[in-house]
N, C-alpha and C positions, 0 to 999 in steps of 0.2 A: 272041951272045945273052947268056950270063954277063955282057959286059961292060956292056951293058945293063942287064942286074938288078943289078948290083951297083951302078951309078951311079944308080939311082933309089931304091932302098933308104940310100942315103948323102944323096940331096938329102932324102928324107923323116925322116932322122934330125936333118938340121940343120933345114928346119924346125919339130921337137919343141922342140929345144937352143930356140930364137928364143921360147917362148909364156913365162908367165909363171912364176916359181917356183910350187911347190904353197903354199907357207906363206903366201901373199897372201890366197888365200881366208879360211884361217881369222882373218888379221891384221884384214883388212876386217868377218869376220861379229862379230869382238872390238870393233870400231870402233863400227859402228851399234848393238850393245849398250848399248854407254858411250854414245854419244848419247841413245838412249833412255831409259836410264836418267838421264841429269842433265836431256834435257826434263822425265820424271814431276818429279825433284825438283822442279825449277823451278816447277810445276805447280802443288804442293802445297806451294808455299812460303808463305810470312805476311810482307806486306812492315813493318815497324816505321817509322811515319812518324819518331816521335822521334830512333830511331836514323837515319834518312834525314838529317835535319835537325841531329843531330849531326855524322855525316861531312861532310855538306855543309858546313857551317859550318867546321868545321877544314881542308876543302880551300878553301874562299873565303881563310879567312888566310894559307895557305903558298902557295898561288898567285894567289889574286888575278884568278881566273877566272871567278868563281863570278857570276853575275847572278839576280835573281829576275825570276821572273813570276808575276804575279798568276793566281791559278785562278778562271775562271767560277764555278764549283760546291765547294762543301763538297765531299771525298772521302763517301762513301755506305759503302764497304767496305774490308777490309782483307786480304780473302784473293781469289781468282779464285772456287774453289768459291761462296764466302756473299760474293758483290758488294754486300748490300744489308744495315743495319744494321733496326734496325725501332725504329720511332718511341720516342723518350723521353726526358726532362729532362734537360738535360746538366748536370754540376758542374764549378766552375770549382777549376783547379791553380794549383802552384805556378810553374809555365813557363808561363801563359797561355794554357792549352790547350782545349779541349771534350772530354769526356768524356760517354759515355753508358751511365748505369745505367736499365736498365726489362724487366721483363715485361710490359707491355701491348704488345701488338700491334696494338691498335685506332686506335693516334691514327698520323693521318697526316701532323705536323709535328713538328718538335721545338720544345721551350720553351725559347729562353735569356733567360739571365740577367745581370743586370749587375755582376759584380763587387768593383766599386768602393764598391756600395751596403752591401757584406756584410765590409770590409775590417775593422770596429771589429769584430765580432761575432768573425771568423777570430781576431782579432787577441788577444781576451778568451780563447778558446777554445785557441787556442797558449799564452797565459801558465800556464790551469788547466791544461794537459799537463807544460807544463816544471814546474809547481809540486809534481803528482804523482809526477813520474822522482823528482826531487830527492828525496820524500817516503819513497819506495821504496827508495831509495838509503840514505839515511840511517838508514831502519828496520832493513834488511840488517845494514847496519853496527851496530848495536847491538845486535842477537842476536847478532852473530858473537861480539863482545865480552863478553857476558856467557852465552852459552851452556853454560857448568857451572855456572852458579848457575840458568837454566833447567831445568835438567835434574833441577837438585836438588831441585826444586819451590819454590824460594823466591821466585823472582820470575817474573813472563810480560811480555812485551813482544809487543805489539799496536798493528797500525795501523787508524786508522778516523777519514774526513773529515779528511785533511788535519791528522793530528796521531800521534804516535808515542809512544805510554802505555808507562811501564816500574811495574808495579804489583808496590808490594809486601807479600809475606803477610804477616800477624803470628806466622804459624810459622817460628820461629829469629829472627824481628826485635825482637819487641817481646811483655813479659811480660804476662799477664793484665793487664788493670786498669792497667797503665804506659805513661809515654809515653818511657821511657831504652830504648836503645838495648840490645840482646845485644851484649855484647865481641865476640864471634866475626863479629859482623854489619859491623863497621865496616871491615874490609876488601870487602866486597862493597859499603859506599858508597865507599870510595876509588874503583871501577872504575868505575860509574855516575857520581862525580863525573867522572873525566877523561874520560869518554866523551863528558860532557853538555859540557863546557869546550869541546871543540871543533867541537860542534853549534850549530846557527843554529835562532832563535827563542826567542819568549818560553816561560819553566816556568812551570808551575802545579804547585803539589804541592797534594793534596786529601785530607785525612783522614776516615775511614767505621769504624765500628763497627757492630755487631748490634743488636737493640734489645732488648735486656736492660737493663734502667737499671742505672746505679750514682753510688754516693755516697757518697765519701770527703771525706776531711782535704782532700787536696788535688784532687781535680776532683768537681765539684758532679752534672754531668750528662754524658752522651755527647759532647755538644758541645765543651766544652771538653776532653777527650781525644782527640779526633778533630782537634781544632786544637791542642793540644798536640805531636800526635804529626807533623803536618807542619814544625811548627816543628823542632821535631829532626832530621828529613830535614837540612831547610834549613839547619842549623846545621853538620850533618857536611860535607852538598855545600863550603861555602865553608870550610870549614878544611881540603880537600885542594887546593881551587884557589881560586885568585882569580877572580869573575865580575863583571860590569856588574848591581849590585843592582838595577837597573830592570828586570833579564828575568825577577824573580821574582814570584809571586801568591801569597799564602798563604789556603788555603781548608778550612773544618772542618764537614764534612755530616753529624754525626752518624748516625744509621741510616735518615737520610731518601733515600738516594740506594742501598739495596740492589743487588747482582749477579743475586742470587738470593731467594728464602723463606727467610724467617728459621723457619720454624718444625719446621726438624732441626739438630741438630748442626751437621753438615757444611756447612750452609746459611749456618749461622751464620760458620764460621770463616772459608768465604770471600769474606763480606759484610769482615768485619774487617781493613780493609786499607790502605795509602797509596799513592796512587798520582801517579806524575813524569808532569805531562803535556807533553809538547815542540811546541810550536805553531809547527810551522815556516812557515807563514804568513804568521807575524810578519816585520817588516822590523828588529828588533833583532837586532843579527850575535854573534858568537860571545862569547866572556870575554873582558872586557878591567879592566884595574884601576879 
């Protein structure tokens, strides 16, 4: 009898040994997790046509596999969740694409457009963009260069339509009633000269005074100091550098053209001023002899 129980107690311990380890279980409950979890992703994914269409493309060229087919139907949506976009004017890209910007929900087609009709208009509209970078750029650049004389209150530089003003006060530049220059001042047109030397577009320098009359020996009325005193700009600019005399305008608005009320002080002083204006616009290019 022993021998019995102990030979059936031995056959049921090898078939225990025979079943499967315990670590299976958890391996497997770890398994269908991670499946679960990369369906959700999956799920909630956003398919990117372009980038579809990029891959795609790049694997058409290294292998040479790649066939298209035509699709019945416009795609409608981009995600599984929101299958359906909702009605509205598409705009056309750069890659020849459809796009769709709209809040109405009401219209139940969408409106295209033709492209090709609209190419001069993009095309005007692209030139006014690169002419603004360039415009910004440029401006950048000449505060950067003169920003301790900004600082000092002697001159301000301003951008506005496509043109870069470097205006200067008559405090520390120019004497009551004169159109010469402060000795101290001529190194602040050295800098403004080499700045402008290697700027693109036609100058205009503009002279403005208060409207106080006055009447000397030598200037009769505002006018002719306000055009005096451009001339003198104009004379420092080309004696630090050599420019193309054609990108110059020389202009004298006497107190017709104020910033401000002449009728305080302060109004006054900075009505009284000349100002470099850089029209990069222009297609005349940089200093040349």
């Amino acid at each position: 009898m022993e021998d019995r129980s102990e030979t059936s107690v031995s056959r049921s311990r090898l078939k225990c040994r025979t079943s499967a380890p315990a670590w299976v279980i958890t391996f497997a409950d770890l398994m269908s997790l991670l499946m679960c979890f990369f369906v959700l992703m999956l799920s909630f994914s956003e398919m990117d046509i372009q980038k579809y269409k990029l891959i795609a493309g790049s694997m058409k060229m290294a292998f040479g596999v790649q066939r298209e087919v035509k699709a019945e139907q416009i795609p409608k949506g981009t995600t599984i969740i929101s299958p359906e976009f909702s009605a509205g004017k598409p705009s056309p890209t750069i890659r020849e694409e459809l796009r769709q910007e709209t809040t109405d929900e009401t219209k139940e087609n969408l409106d295209f457009t033709d492209a090709s009709h609209k190419g001069e208009g993009r095309a005007q509209g692209d030139g006014e963009q690169r002419e603004e970078a360039a415009q910004s750029i440029q401006t950048v650049r000449i505060r950067e260069v003169l920003r301790q004389e900004i600082a000092q209150g002697l001159l301000d530089v301003e951008s506005a339509a496509g043109r870069t003003i470097i205006r200067i006060q008559e405090k520390g530049s120019f004497p009551s009633g004169s159109a010469e220059l402060i000795e101290p001042f001529t190194n602040v047109m050295s800098k403004i000269s080499n700045v402008l030397a290697t700027a693109v577009g036609r100058i205009v320098i503009s002279g403005h005074t208060d409207n106080l009359p006055i009447a000397t020996k030598r200037y009769r009325s505002n006018w002719e100091l306000s055009a005096a005193r451009s001339v003198t700009v104009l004379h420092h600019l080309l004696k630090f550098n050599r420019f193309d005399r054609r990108r110059f305008l020389i202009q004298g608005y006497g107190d017709s053209a104020p910033l401000t009320s002449n009728h305080l002080a302060p109004g006054r002083a900075k009505n009284r001023r000349v100002e470099i204006i850089l029209e990069e616009s222009s297609e005349t290019g940089p200093s040349s002899q």
